[in-house]
C-alpha positions in Angstrom: 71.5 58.0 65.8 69.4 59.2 69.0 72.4 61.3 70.3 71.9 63.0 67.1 68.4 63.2 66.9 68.7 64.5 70.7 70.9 67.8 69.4 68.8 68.2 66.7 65.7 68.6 68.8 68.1 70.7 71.4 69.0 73.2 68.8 65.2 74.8 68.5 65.4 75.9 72.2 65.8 79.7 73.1 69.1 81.3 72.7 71.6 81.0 75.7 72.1 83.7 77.7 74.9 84.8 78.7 75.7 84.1 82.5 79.2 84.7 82.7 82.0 82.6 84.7 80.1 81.3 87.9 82.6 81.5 90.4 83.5 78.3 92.6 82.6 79.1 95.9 79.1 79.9 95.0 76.7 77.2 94.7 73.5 77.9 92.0 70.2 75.3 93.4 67.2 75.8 91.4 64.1 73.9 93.4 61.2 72.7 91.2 58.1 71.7 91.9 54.0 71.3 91.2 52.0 74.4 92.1 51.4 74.8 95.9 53.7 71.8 96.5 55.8 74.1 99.4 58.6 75.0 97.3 58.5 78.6 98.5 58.0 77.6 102.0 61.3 75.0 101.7 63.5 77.5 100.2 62.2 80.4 102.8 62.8 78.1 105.4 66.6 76.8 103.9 67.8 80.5 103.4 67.0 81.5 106.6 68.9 78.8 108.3 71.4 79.3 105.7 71.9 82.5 106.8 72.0 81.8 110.7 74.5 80.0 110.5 76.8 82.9 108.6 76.3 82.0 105.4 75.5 84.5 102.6 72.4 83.4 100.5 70.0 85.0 98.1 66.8 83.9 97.3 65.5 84.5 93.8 61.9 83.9 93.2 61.7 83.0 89.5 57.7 82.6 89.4 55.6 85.2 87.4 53.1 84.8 91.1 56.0 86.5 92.7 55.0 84.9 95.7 58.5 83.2 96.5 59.6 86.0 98.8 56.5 86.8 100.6 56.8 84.6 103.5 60.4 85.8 104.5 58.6 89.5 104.4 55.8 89.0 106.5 53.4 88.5 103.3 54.5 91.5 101.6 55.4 91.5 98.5 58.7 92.7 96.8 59.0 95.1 93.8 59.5 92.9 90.7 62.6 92.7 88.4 60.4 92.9 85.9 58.4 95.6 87.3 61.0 97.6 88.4 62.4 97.7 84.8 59.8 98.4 82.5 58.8 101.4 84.9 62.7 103.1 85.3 62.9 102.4 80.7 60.1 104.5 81.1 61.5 107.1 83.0 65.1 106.9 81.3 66.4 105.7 84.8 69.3 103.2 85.5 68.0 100.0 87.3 70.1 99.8 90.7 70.8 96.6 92.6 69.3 98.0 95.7 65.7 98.7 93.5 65.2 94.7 93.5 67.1 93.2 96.1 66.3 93.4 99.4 67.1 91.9 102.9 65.7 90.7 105.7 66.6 88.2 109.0 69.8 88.0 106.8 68.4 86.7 103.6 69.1 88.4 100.7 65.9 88.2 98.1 64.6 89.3 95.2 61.6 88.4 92.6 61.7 88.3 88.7 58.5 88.6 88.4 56.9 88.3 84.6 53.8 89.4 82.6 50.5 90.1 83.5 47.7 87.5 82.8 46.7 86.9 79.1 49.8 89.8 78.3 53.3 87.9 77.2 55.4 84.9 78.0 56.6 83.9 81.1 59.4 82.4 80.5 60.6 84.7 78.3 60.1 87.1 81.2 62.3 85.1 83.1 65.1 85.1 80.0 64.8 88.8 80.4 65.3 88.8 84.4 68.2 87.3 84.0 70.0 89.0 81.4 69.4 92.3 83.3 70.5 90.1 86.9 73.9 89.8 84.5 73.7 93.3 83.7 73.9 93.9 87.1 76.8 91.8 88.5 75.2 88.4 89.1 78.4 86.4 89.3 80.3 89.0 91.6 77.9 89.6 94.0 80.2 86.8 96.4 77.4 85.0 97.8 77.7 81.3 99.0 74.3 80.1 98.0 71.7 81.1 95.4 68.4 79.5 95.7 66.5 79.8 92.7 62.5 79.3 93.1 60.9 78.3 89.7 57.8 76.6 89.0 57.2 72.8 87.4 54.0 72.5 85.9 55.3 73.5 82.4 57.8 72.4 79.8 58.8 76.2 78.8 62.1 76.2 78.0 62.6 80.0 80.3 61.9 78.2 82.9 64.1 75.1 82.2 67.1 77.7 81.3 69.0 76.6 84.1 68.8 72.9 83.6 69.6 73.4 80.2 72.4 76.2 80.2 73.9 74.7 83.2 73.0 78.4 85.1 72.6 75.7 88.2 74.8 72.8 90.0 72.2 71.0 91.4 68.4 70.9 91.2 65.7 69.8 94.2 62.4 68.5 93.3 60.0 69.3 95.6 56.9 66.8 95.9 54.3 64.7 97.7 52.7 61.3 98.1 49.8 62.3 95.6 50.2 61.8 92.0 50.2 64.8 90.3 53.4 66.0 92.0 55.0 63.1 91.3 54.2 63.4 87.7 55.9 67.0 87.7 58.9 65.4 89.9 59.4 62.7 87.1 59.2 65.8 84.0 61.9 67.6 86.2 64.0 64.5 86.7 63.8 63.5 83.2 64.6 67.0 81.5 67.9 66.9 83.6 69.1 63.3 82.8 67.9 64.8 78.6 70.2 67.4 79.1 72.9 65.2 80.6 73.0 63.3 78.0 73.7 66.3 75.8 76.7 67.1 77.7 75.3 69.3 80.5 76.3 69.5 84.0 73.4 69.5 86.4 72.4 66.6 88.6 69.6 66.1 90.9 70.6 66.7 94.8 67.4 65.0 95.9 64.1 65.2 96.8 61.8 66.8 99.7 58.6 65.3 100.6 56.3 68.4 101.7 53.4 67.1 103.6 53.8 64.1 104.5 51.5 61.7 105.1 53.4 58.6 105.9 51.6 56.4 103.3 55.0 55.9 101.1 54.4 57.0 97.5 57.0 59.9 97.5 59.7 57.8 99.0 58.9 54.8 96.0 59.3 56.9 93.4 62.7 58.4 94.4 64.2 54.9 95.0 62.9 54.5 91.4 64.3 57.4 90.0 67.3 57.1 92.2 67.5 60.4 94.0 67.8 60.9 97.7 65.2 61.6 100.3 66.6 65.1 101.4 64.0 65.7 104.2 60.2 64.6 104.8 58.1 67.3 106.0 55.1 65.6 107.8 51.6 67.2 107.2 50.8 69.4 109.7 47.9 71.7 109.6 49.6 74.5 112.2 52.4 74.3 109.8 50.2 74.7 106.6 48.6 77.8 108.4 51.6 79.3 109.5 53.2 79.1 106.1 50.0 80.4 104.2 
């Protein structure tokens, strides 16, 4: 009866889109995470060691801020999918891969972008990026890691469209020892185990603890929940400056 009820209430989410085949040797992580938690700064930091050690990784910033990328630029921002679309429509252009993708210290990046304040929906911005990213090639692009950046303070069902249309093998919560980011951690965890019990694939690779502060609450709750402790970043205020 509840397996039922569950694919009842699973059949009012948006349409799939279609992603096409995801090849094996590319591994899809979508990181999740509270507002101002550090996601950005963990995923910069990941790709770019990533890619010093020869691997090939793109970074897709999947938050209407399009702020994901900025850090890896030198705080400059990158033109938008989003952006970058509605402007060539207008002119009757092709969008090209090398109008939103760009590279730097061997990181290949890019930013979906979404609607201005008060104008449309995110996440069905963020539908729209990645129908055109399919349009493009997504899945034979050849790279060994994609890092998707997406926010965790809302229940949208764009921005849960990889947990739910299995776009992703493995998601990593990002969070702290205050509660409010644990309160997004627990959404995150618990829309993947809904999902898996609807048949989908994804699984949670663990958690980081971003600014640390030694007093335990982070670590409790993923024993609880039963993830692993990927990494604890201690709080450190030349870091925080640094990566502002």
């Amino acid at each position: 009866m509840q397996k039922e009820r569950l694919r009842a209430e699973a059949a009012v989410e948006p349409n799939p889109v279609h992603t096409g085949e995801v090849k094996k040797e590319t591994q899809i992580i979508a990181i999740y995470g509270k507002g101002g938690i550090g996601k950005s700064f963990t995923l910069s930091n990941l790709s770019y060691m990533m890619a010093q050690q020869g691997k090939k990784v793109l970074l897709i910033g999947c938050d209407p801020k399009s702020d994901t990328t900025s850090l890896l630029f030198g705080g400059r921002a990158c033109p938008t999918i989003i952006e970058t679309s509605s402007k060539k429509k207008l002119a009757g252009e092709p969008v090209e891969i090398g109008d939103v993708c760009f590279k730097r210290d061997g990181v290949y990046a890019m930013e979906l972008g979404g609607p201005e304040v008060g104008r449309g929906c995110g996440g069905r911005g963020i539908i729209h990026g990645f129908e055109l990213l399919e349009k493009l090639g997504f899945h034979d692009w050849g790279f060994d890691y994609v890092l998707l950046d997406f926010l965790g303070d809302v229940v949208c069902g764009g921005f849960g469209l990889p947990i739910a249309r299995d776009m992703c093998q493995k998601v990593i919560v990002v969070g702290s020892n205050d509660l409010q980011s644990l309160y997004v951690a627990n959404n995150v965890c618990s829309a993947v185990e809904y999902f898996r019990k609807l048949g989908g694939n994804v699984g949670v690779a663990g958690m980081v603890i971003n600014k640390d502060d030694g007093t335990g609450e982070a670590q409790a709750f993923a024993k609880e929940a039963g993830i692993p402790v990927l990494s604890a970043i201690p709080a450190n205020e030349d870091i925080r400056r640094k990566s502002a």
